[in-house]
C-alpha positions in Angstrom: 0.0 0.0 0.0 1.1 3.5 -0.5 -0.2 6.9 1.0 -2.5 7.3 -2.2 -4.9 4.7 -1.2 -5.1 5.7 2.2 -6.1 9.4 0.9 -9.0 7.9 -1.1 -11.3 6.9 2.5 -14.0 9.0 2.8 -17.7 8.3 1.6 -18.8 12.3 0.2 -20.4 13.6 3.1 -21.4 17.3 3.1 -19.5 19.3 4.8 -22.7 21.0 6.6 -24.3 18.1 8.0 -20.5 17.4 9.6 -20.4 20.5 11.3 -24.5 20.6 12.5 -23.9 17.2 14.3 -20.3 18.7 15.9 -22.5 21.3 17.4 -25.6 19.4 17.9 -23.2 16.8 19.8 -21.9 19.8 21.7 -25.0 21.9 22.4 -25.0 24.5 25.5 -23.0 27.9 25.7 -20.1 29.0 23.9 -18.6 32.4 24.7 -15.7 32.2 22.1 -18.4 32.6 19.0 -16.4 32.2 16.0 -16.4 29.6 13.3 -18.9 27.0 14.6 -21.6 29.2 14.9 -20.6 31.1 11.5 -20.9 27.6 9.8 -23.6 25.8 11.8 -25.9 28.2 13.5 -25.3 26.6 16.7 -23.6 27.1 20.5 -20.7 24.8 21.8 -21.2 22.7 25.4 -17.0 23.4 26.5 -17.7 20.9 29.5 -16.3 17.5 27.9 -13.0 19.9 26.8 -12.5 21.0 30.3 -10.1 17.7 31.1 -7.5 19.5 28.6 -7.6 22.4 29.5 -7.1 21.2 33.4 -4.6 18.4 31.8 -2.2 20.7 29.5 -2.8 24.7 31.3 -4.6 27.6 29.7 -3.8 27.0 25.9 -6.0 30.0 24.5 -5.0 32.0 21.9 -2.0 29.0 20.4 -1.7 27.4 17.1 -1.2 23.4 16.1 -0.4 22.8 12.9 -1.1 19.7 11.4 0.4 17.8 7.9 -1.7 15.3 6.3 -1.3 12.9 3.2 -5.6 13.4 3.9 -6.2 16.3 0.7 -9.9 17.7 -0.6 -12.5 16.6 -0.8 -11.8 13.9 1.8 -9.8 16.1 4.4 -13.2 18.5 5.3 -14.1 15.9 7.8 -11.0 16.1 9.7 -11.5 19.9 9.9 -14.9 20.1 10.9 -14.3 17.6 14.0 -11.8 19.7 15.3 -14.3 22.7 15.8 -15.5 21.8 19.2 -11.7 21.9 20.7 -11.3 24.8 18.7 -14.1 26.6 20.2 -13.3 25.7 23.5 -9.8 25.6 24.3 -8.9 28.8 22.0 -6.3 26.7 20.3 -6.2 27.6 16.1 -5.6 24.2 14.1 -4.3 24.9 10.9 -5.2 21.7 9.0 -2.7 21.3 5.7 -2.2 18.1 2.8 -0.2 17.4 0.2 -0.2 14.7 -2.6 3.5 15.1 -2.0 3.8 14.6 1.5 6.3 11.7 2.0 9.2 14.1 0.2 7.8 17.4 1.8 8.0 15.8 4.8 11.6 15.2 5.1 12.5 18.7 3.8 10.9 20.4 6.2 12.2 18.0 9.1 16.1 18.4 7.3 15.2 22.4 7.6 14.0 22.6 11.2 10.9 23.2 10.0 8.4 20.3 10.5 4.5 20.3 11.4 3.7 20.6 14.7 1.8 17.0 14.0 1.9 14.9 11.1 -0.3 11.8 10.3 1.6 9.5 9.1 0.2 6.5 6.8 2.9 4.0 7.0 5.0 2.8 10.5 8.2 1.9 8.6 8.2 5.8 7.7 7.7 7.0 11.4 10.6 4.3 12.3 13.2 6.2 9.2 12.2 9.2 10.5 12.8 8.8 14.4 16.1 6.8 13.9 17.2 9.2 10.6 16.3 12.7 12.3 15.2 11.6 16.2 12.9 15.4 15.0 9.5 13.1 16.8 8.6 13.7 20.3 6.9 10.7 22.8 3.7 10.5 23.3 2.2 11.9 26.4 1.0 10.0 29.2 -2.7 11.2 28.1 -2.3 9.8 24.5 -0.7 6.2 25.7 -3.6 5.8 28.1 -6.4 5.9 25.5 -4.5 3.8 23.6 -3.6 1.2 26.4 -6.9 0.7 27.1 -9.3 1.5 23.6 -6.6 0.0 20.8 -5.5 -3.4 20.5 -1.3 -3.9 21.5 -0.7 -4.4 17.7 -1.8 -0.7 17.2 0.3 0.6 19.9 3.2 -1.1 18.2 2.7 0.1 14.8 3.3 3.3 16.7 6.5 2.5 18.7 9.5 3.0 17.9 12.6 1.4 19.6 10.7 0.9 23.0 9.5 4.3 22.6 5.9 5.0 21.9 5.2 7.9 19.7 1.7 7.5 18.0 -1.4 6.7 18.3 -3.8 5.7 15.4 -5.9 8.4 13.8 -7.9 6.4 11.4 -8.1 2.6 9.6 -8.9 0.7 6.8 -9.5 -2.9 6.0 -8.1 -4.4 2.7 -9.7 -7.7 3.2 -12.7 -7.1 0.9 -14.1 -8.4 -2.1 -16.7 -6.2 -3.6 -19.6 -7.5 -5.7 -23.2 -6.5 -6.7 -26.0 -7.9 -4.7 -28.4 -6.9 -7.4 -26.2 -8.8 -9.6 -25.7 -12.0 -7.5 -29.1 -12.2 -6.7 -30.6 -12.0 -10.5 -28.0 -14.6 -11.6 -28.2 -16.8 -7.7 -25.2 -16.2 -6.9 -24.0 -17.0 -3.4 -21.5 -15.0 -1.3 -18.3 -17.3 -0.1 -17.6 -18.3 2.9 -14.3 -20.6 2.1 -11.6 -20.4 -0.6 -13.0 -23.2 -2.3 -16.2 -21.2 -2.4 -14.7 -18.4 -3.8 -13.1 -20.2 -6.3 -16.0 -22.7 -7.2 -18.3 -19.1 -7.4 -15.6 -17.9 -10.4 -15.6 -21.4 -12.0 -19.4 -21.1 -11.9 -19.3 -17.7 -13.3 -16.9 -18.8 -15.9 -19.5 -21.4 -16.9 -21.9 -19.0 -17.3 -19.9 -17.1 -20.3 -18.9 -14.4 -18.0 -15.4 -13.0 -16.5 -15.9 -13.3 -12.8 -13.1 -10.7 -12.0 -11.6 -7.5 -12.8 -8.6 -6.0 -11.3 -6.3 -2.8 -11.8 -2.5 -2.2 -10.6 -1.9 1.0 -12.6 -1.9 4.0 -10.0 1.0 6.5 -11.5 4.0 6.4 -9.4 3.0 4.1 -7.4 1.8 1.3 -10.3 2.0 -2.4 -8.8 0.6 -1.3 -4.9 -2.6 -3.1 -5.7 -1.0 -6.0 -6.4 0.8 -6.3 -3.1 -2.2 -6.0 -1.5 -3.6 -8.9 -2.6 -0.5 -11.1 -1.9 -0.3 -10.1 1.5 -4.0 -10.8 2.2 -3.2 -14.4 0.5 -0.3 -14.6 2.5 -2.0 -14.5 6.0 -4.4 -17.2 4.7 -1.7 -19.6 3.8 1.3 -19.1 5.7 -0.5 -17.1 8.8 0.1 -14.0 10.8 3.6 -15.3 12.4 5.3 -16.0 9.0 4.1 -12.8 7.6 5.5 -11.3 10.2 8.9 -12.8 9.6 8.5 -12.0 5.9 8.3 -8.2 6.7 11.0 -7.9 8.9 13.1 -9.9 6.9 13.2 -12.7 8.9 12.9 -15.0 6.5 14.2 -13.8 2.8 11.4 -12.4 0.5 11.7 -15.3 -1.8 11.0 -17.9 1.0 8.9 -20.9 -0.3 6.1 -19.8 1.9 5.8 -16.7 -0.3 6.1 -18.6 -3.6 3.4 -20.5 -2.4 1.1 -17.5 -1.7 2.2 -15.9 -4.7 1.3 -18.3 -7.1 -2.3 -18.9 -5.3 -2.9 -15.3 -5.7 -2.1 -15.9 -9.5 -4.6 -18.6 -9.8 -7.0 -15.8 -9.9 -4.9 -12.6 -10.9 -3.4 -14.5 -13.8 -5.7 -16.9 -14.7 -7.2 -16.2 -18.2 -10.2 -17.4 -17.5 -10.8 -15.3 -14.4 -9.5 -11.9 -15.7 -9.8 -9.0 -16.7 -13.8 -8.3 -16.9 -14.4 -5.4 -19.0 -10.8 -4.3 -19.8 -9.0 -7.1 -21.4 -6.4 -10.0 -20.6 -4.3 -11.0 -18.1 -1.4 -8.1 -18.9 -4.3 -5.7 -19.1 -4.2 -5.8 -15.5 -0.6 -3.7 -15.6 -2.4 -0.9 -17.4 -6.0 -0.4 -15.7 -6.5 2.4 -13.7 -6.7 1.3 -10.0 -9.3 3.5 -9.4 -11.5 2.4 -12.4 -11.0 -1.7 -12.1 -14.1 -2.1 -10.0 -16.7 -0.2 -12.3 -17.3 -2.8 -14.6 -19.2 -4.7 -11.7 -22.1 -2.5 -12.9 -22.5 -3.2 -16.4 -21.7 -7.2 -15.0 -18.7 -7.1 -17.8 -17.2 -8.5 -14.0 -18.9 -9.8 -10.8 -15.7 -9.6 -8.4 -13.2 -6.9 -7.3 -10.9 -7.0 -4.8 -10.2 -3.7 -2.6 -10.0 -2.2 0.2 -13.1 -0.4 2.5 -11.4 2.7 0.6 -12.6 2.1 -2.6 -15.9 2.8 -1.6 -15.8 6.9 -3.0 -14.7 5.3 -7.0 -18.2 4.5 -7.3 -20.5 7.1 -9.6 -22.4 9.3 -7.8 -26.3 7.9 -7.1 -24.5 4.1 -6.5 -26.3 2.4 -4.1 -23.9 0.6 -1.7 -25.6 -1.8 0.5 -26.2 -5.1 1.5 -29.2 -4.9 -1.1 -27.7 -2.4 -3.5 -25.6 -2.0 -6.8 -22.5 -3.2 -4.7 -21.6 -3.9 -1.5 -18.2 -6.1 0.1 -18.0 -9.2 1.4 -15.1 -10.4 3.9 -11.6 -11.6 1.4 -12.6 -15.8 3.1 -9.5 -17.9 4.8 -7.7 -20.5 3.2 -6.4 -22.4 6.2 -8.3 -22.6 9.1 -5.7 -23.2 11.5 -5.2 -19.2 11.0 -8.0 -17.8 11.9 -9.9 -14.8 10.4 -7.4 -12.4 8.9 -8.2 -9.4 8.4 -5.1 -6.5 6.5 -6.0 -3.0 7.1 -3.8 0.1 7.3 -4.0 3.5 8.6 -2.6 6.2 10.2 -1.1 7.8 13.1 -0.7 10.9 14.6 3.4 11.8 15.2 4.5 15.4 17.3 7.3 17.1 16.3 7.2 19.8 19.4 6.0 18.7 22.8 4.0 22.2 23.7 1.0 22.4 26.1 -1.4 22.5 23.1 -0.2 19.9 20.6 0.0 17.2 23.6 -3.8 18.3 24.4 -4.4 18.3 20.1 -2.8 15.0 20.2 -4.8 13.5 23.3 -7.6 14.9 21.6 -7.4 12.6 18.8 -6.7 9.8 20.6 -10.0 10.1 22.5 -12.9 7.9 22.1 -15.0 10.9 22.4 -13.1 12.0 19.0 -13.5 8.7 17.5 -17.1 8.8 17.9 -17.8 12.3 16.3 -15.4 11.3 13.3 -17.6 8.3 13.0 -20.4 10.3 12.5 -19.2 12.4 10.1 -19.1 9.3 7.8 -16.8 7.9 5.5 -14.2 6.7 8.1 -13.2 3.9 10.1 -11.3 3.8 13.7 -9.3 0.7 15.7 -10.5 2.4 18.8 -12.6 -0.5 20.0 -14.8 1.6 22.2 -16.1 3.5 18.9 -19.8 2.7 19.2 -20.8 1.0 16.1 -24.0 3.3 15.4 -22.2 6.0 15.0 -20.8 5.0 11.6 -22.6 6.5 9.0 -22.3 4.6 6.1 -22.5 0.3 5.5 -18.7 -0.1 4.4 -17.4 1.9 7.2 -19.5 0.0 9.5 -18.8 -3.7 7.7 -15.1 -2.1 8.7 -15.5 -1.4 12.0 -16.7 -4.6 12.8 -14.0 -6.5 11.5 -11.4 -4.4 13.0 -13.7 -5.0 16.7 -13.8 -8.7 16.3 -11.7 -10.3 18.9 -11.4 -13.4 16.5 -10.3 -11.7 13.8 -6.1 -11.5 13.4 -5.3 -8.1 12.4 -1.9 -7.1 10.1 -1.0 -4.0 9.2 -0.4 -3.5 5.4 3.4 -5.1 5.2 4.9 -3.1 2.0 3.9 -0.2 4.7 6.4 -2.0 7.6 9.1 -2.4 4.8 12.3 -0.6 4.2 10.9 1.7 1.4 13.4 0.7 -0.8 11.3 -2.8 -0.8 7.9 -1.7 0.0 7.5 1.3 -1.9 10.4 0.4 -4.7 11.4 -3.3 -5.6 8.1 -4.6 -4.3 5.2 -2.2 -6.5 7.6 -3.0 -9.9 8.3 -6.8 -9.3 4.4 -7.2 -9.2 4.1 -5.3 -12.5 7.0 -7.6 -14.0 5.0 -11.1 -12.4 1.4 -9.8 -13.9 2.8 -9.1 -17.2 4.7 -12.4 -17.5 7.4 -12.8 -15.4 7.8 -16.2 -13.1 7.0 -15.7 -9.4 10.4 -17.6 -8.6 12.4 -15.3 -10.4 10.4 -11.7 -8.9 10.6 -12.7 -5.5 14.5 -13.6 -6.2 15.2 -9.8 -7.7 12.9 -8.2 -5.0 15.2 -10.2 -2.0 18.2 -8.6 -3.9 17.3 -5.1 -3.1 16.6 -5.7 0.7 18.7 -2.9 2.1 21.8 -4.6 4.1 
């Protein structure tokens, strides 16, 4: 995964009803006027801000500034659920993005001129940056508290660094989808899958039927060949499980182990199968070219019946799609392969880092952390948090919900995106072009061989 597909979360929500139900949520007095009231018509209740205030000191009248990979239209949700602590610790947050964030980044870290916060999308960035520059500040006691006790320990370590725990999740994703049309399933009875051999009886069955079952896309710019990772790890923790994968990120074991041949080559029994691919585009190799945020559409004119993405794909649809259990589409859960593993489930996401440890980014950053946060951003729609105290009703939309639930099952067996958690050489290099070379010909023994060769020594 890379930063891009992060960016692309949000269901469209408008911007109004996000800032109504910030200060319907809020209700009461508000003395500092301002903004919310310009935008929503309403008053701000200051009584659940009061803890940061008596936490971090009188922080009236200071400025956070915060860096995002999180650009328009998707980033107005971020900026209306800060209006409340706004309004009621007198604290300005300047809210900025860039599609060039990773590079920007480092500059203005090298200058001595970094964000106040920055939410960054991939750990193995926050772990170059803290051992490269040591520029990020620890947590404070405040943020490592919500997450001890609302986040499971896997989150926590995403955001640690070297014993040191710097960040706490912001917001999440889950890969592990397959989306599909209901309308369409249910015309041609179609079942949803509940095992691999489901899956892959429901594409043979589709196949028989004179149609392509799926329809896939890697092309994405710079970044070409992401998609394609994402799909391999997914296989990956069916096959091998969550402990190898683990080993196969950090290098552990080399990148062209036989347990990642193995996953490789099940993920081409559908990615370069003929037979399979690529509905509504072509053949196999048109998979190289096909816009990754295009390969789903042909779901609706059935040209395809399956896509694999991630909750995040959700805003690709044309406007008026109905996305629901009984709509045009909807997502079922990516099934296991070996049961011995469990339910795995890959998601991303990501985290919020300080660079300065004043009074009022420690209280921006415990802000963020909070479940009360959590539950307003939920209701703005179009978002997903690991906090597991994030009260499912408050999710706006069915995919974020489907998402949520995932990510709160304590049966499920949660891995962060690994190309994320590698050295970017690998996971952002070697990695995206290798699966470009494998879908347009190239043998899986021989990829995995060239991609080990660039590990960083």
């Amino acid at each position: 995964m890379v930063m891009r597909n992060v960016r692309r979360g949000p269901v469209a929500v408008s911007a109004v009803v996000g800032l109504s139900f910030v200060l319907a949520a809020c209700g009461g007095d508000d003395d500092n006027g301002g903004d919310a009231d310009a935008a929503g018509g309403g008053d701000v209740d200051c009584a659940d801000f009061e803890q940061y205030t008596d936490t971090y000191g009188d922080i009236e009248g200071t400025t956070v500034t915060i860096y995002s990979t999180i650009t328009p239209p998707e980033d107005q949700s971020h900026i209306d659920s800060y209006v409340g602590f706004e309004e009621c610790t007198g604290v300005d947050v300047k809210y900025e993005s860039s599609d060039e964030f990773e590079a920007q980044l480092q500059v203005r870290i090298q200058g001595g001129n970094p964000p106040d916060i920055a939410y960054l999308p991939q750990p193995g960035l926050l772990q170059t940056i803290v051992r490269d520059s040591g520029a990020p500040v620890p947590a404070p006691e405040g943020v490592e508290a919500n997450v001890d006790e609302y986040f499971s320990p896997d989150w926590k370590e995403y955001g640690t660094v070297d014993g040191t725990f710097y960040a706490a999740p912001v917001g999440s994703n889950v890969k592990s989808f397959v989306w599909y049309s209901p309308t369409a399933f249910e015309a041609n009875g179609y079942e949803i899958p509940e095992t691999w051999d489901d899956l892959v009886a429901l594409s043979d069955e589709i196949v028989d039927n004179g149609g392509v079952p799926w329809c896939q896309g890697i092309a994405s710019g710079d970044a070409t060949g992401w998609p394609a990772t994402d799909f391999i790890e997914d296989i990956l923790l069916r096959t091998a499980g969550p402990e190898v994968y683990d080993q196969w990120y950090t290098h552990e074991i080399p990148f062209n182990d036989p347990q990642i041949v193995d996953a490789v080559n099940q993920a081409g029994e559908i990615l370069k199968n003929p037979d399979y691919v690529n509905g509504g585009f072509g053949d196999v190799s048109s998979i190289a070219t096909t816009d990754v945020n295009q390969a789903g559409l042909p779901i609706l004119q059935e040209q395809c019946y399956l896509h694999r993405a991630a909750s995040f794909y959700a805003p690709n649809w044309p406007e008026g799609t109905d996305i629901a259990e009984d709509g045009d589409v909807y997502a079922f859960y990516l099934p296991p392969i070996n049961e011995e593993h469990g339910n795995p489930v890959l998601g991303a996401g990501e985290f919020a880092v300080a660079f300065d440890d004043r009074p009022e980014v420690q209280a921006f950053q415990d802000y963020v952390s909070s479940v009360e946060w959590a539950d307003l951003k939920a209701s703005l729609g179009g978002w997903v948090s690991a906090n597991n105290a994030v009260d499912l009703n408050n999710y706006q939309d069915p995919i974020s919900r489907l998402s949520a639930e995932l990510l709160q099952d304590e049966e499920a067996v949660f891995r962060f995106d690994a190309s994320d958690l590698m050295p970017g050489d690998v996971g952002a290099g070697s990695f995206w072009t290798g699966m470009v070379d494998w879908i347009t010909g190239a043998e899986t023994e021989d990829v995995l061989t060239q991609i080990e060769n660039t590990w960083p020594e």
